[in-house]
N, CA, C and O atoms as a GROMACS GRO file, in nm:
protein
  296
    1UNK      N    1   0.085  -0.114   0.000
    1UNK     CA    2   0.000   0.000   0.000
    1UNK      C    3   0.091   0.123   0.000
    1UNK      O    4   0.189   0.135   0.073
    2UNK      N    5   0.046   0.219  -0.097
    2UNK     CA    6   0.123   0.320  -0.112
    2UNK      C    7   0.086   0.473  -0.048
    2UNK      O    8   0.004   0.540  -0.110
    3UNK      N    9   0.151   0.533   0.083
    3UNK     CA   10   0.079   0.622   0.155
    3UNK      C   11   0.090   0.736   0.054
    3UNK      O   12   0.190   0.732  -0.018
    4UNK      N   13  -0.001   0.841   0.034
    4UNK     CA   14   0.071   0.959  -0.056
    4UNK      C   15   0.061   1.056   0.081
    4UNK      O   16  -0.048   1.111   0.100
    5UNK      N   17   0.156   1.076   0.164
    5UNK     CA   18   0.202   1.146   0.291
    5UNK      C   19   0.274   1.278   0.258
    5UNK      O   20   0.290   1.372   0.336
    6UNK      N   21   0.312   1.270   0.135
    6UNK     CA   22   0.387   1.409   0.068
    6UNK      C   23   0.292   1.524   0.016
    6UNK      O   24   0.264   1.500  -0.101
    7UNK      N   25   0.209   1.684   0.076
    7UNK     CA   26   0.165   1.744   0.024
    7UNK      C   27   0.198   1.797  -0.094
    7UNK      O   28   0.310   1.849  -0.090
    8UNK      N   29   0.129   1.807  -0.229
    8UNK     CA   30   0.206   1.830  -0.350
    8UNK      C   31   0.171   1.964  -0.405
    8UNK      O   32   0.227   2.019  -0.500
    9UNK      N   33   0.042   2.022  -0.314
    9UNK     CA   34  -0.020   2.110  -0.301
    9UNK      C   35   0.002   2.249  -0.277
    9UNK      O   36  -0.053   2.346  -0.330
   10UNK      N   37   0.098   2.242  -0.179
   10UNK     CA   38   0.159   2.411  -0.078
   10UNK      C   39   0.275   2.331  -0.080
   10UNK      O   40   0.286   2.209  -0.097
   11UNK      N   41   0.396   2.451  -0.050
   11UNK     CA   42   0.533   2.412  -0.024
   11UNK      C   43   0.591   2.370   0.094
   11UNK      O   44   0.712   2.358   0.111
   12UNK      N   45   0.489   2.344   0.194
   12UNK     CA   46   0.495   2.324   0.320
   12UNK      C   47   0.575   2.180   0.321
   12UNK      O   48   0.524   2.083   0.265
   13UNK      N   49   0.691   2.170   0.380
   13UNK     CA   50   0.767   2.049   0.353
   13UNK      C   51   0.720   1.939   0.505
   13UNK      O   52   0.723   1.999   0.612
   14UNK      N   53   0.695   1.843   0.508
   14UNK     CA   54   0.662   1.734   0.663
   14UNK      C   55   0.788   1.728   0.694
   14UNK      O   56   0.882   1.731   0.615
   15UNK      N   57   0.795   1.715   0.867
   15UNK     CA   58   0.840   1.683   0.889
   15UNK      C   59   0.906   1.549   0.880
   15UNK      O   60   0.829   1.481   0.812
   16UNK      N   61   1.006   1.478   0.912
   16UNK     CA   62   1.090   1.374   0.892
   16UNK      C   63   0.955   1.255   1.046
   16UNK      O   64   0.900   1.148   1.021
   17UNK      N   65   0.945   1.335   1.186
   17UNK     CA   66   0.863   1.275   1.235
   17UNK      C   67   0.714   1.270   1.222
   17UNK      O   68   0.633   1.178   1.240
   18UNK      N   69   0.704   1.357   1.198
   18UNK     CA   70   0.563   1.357   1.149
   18UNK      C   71   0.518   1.227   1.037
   18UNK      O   72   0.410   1.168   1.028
   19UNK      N   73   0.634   1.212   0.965
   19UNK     CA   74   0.572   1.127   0.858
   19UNK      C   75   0.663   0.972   0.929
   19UNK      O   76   0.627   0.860   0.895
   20UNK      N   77   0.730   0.985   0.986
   20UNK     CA   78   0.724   0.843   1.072
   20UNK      C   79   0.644   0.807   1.144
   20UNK      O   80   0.631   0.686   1.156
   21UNK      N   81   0.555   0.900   1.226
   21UNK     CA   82   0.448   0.926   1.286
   21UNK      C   83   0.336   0.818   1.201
   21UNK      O   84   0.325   0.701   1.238
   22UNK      N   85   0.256   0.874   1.084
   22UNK     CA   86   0.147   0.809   0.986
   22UNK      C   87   0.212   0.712   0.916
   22UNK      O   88   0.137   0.665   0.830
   23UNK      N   89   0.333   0.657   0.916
   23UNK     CA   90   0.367   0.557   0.882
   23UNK      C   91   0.352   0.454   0.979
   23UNK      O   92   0.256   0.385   0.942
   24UNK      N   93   0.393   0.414   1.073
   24UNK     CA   94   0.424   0.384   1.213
   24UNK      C   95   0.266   0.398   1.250
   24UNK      O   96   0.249   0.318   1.341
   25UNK      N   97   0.175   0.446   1.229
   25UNK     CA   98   0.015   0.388   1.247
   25UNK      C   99  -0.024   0.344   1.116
   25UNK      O  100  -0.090   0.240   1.123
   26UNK      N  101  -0.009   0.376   1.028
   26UNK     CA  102  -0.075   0.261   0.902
   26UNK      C  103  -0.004   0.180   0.934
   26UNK      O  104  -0.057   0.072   0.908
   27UNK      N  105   0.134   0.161   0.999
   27UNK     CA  106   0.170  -0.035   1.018
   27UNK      C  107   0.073  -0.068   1.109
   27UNK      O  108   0.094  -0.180   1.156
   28UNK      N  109  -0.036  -0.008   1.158
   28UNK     CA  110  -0.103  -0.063   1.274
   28UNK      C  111  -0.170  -0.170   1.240
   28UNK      O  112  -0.187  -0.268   1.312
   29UNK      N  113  -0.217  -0.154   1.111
   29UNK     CA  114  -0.351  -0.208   0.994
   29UNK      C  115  -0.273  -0.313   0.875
   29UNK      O  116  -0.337  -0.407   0.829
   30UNK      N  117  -0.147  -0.289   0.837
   30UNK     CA  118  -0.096  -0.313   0.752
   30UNK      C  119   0.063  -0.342   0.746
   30UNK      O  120   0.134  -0.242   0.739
   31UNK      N  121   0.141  -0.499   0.748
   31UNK     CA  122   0.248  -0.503   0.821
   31UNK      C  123   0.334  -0.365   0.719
   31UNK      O  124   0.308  -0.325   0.605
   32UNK      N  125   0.426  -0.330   0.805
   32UNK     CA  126   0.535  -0.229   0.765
   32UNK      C  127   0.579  -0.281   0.580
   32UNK      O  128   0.579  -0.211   0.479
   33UNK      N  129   0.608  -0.404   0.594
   33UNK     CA  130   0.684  -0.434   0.470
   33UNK      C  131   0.619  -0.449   0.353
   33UNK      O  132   0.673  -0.502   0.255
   34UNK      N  133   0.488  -0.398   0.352
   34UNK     CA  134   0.393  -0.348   0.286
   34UNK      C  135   0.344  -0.259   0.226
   34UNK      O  136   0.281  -0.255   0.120
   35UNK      N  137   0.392  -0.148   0.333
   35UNK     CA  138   0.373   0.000   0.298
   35UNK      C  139   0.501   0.065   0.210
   35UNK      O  140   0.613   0.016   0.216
   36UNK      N  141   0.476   0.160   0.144
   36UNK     CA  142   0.534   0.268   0.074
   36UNK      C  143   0.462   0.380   0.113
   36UNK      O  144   0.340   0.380   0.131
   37UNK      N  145   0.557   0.508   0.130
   37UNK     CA  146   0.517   0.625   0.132
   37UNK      C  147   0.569   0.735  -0.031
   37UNK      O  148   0.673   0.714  -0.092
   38UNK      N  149   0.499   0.810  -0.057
   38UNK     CA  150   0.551   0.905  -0.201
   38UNK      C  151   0.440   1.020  -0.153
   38UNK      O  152   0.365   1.031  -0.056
   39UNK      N  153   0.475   1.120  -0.306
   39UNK     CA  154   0.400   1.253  -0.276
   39UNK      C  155   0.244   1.186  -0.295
   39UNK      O  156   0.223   1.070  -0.329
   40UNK      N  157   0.163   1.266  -0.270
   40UNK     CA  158   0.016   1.260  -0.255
   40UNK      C  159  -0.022   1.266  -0.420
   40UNK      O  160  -0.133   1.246  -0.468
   41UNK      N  161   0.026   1.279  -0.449
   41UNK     CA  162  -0.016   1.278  -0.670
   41UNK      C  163   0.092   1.340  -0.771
   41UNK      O  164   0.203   1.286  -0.765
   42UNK      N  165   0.079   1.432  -0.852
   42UNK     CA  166   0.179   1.432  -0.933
   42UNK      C  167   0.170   1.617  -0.906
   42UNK      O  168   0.079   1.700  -0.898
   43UNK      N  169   0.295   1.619  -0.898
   43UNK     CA  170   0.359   1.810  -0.845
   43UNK      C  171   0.223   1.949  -0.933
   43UNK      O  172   0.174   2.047  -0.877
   44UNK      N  173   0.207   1.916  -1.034
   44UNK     CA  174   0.108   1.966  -1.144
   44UNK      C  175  -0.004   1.898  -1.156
   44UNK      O  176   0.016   1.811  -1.241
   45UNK      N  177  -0.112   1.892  -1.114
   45UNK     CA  178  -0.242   1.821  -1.061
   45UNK      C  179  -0.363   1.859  -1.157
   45UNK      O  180  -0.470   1.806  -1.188
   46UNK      N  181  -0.304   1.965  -1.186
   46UNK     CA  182  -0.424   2.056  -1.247
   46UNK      C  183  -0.347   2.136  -1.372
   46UNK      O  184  -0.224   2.146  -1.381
   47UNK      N  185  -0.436   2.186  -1.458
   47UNK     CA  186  -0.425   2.245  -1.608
   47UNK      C  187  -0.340   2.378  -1.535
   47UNK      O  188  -0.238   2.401  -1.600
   48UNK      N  189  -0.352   2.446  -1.448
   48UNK     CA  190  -0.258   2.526  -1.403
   48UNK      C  191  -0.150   2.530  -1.306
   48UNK      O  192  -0.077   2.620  -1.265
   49UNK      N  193  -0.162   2.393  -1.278
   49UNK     CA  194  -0.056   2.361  -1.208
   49UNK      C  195  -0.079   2.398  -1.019
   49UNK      O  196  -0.174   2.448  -0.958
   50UNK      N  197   0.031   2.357  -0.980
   50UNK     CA  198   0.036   2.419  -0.810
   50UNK      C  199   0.109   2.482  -0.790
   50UNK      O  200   0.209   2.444  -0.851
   51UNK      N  201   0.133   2.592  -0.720
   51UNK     CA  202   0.219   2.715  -0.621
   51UNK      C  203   0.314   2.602  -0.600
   51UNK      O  204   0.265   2.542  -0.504
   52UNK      N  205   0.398   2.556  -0.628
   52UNK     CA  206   0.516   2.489  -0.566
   52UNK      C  207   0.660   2.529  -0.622
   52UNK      O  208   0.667   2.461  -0.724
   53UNK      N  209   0.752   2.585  -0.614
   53UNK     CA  210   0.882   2.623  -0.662
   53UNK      C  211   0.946   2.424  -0.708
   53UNK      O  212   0.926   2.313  -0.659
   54UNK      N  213   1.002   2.464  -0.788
   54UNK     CA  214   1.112   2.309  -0.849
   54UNK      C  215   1.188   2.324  -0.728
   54UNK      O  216   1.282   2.247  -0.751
   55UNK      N  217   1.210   2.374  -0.614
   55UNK     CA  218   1.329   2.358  -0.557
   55UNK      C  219   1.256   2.302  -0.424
   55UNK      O  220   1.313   2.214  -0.360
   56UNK      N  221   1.133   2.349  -0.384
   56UNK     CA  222   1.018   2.231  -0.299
   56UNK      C  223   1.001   2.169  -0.325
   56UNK      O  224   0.988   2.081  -0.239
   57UNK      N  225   0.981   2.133  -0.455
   57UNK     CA  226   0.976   1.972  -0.552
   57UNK      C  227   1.082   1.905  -0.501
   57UNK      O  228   1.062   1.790  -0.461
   58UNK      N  229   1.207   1.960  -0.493
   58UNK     CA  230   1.351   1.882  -0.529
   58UNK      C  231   1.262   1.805  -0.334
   58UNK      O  232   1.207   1.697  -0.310
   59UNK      N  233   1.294   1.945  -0.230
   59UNK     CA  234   1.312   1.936  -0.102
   59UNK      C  235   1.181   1.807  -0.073
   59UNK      O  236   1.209   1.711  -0.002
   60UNK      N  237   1.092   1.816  -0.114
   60UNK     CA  238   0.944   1.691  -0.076
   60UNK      C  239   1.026   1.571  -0.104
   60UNK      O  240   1.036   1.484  -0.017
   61UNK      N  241   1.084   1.559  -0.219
   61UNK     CA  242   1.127   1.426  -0.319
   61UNK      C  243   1.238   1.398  -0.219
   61UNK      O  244   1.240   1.285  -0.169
   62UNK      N  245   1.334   1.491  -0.181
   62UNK     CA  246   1.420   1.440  -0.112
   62UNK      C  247   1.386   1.397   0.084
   62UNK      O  248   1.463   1.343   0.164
   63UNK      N  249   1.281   1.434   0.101
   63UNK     CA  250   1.192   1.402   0.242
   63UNK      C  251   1.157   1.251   0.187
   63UNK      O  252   1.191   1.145   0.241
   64UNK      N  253   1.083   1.269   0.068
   64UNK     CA  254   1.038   1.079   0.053
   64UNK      C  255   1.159   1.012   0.033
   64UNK      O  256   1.137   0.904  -0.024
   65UNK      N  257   1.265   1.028   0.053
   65UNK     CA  258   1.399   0.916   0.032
   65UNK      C  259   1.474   0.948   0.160
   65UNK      O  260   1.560   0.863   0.184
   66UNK      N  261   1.466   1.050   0.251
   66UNK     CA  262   1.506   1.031   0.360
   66UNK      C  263   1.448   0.966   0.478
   66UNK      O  264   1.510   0.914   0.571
   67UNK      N  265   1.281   0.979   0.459
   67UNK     CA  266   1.205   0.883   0.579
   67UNK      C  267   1.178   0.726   0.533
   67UNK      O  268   1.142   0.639   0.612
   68UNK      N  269   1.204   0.706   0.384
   68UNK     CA  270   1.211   0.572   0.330
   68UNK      C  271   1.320   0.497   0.384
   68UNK      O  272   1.295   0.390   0.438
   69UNK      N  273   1.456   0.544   0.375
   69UNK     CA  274   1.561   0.507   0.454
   69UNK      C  275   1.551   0.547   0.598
   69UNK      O  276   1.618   0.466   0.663
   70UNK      N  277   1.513   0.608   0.652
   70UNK     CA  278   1.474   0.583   0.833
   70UNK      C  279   1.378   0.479   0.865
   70UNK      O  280   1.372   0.409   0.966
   71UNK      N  281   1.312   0.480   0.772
   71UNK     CA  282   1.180   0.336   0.811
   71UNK      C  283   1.206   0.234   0.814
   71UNK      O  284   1.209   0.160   0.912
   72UNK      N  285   1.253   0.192   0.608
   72UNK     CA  286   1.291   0.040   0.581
   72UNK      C  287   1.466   0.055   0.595
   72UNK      O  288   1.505  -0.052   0.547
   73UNK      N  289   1.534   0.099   0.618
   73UNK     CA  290   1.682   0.106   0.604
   73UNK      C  291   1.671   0.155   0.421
   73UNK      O  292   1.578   0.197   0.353
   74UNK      N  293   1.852   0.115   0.386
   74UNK     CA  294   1.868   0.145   0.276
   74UNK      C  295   1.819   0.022   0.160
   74UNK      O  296   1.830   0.042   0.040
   0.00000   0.00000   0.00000
C-alpha cells in the first residue's frame, strides 16, 4: 500500500517525524513491509498547475527518500 504522505499542493515540507508518525500507524492495519510512502499525486495536478517552486519539488522528493531510509533502512 502506497501512503501519498507528501503534500504536492503548498510548499509546506513534513516533517521527517511527522511522517514516521502516519507511517508507524498505518503499520497498525498493515504489516510495515507493505507500505510505501511518495508525494500525494503528481507536483502539477491541475491544467494550471500548483504554487510549488522546483526547488520544494527537489526538497518533498528528497523528504520521501530520507524517511524511506529511516523506516525500511537502505
Amino acid at each position: 500500500m502506497v501512503l501519498g504522505l507528501v503534500t504536492t499542493k503548498s510548499p509546506r515540507l513534513e516533517t521527517a517525524q511527522e511522517l514516521a508518525a502516519r507511517i508507524h500507524e498505518a503499520a497498525r492495519y498493515v504489516a510495515l513491509d507493505r507500505l510505501a510512502v511518495s508525494p500525494q499525486c503528481g507536483f502539477s495536478s491541475s491544467i494550471l498547475g500548483n504554487r510549488i517552486s522546483i526547488e520544494d519539488q527537489r526538497q518533498k522528493l528528497r523528504r520521501v527518500v530520507e524517511i524511506s531510509r529511516e523506516v525500511w533502512g537502505d
